[in-house]
C-alpha positions as CSV (number, residue, x, y, z in Angstrom):
1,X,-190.2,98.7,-52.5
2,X,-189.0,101.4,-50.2
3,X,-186.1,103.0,-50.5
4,X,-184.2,101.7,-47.3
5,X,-185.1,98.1,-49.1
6,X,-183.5,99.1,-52.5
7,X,-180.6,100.7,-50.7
8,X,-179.8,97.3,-48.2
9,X,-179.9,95.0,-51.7
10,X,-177.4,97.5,-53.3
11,X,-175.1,97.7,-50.6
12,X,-175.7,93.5,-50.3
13,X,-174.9,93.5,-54.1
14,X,-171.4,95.3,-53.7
15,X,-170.9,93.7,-50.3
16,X,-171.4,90.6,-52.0
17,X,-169.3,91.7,-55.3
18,X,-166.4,92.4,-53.4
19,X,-165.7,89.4,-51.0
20,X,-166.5,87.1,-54.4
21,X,-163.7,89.4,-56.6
22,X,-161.3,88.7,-53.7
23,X,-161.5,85.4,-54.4
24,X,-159.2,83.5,-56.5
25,X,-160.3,81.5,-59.3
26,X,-159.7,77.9,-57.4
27,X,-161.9,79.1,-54.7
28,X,-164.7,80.3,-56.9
29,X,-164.5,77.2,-58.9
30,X,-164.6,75.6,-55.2
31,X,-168.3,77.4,-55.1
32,X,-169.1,76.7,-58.9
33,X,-169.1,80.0,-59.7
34,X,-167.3,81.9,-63.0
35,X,-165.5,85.2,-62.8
36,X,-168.4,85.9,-65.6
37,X,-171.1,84.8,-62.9
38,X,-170.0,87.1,-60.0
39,X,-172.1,89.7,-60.5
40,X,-175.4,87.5,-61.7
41,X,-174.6,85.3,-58.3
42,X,-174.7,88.4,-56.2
43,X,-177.7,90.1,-57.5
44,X,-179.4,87.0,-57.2
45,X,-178.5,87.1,-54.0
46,X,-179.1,90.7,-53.1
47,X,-182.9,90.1,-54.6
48,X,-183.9,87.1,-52.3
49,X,-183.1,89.2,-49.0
C-alpha cells in the first residue's frame, strides 16, 4: 500500500466519522448503526475503497 493509498482511507475514515457523528441518534438508528459502531462502520468503509 502506497502512501497516497493509506492517506485517501484516513482522510475517508474522518470524512466518514464526521458526517456519521453529525448525525442524530434517530437517523443513525434510520441506517442501523450505534453511536458505538461509528467508527467500526467507517473504517470498514475506508478499507473497501
Amino acid at each position: 500500500m502506497s502512501i497516497r493509498d493509506s492517506f485517501r482511507r484516513w482522510n475517508t475514515f474522518r470524512r466518514t466519522v464526521r458526517e456519521l457523528e453529525s448525525l442524530d441518534d434517530r437517523q443513525l438508528n434510520d441506517l442501523g448503526i450505534s453511536r458505538g459502531d461509528i467508527r467500526y462502520v467507517a473504517r470498514d468503509h475506508a478499507e473497501r475503497i
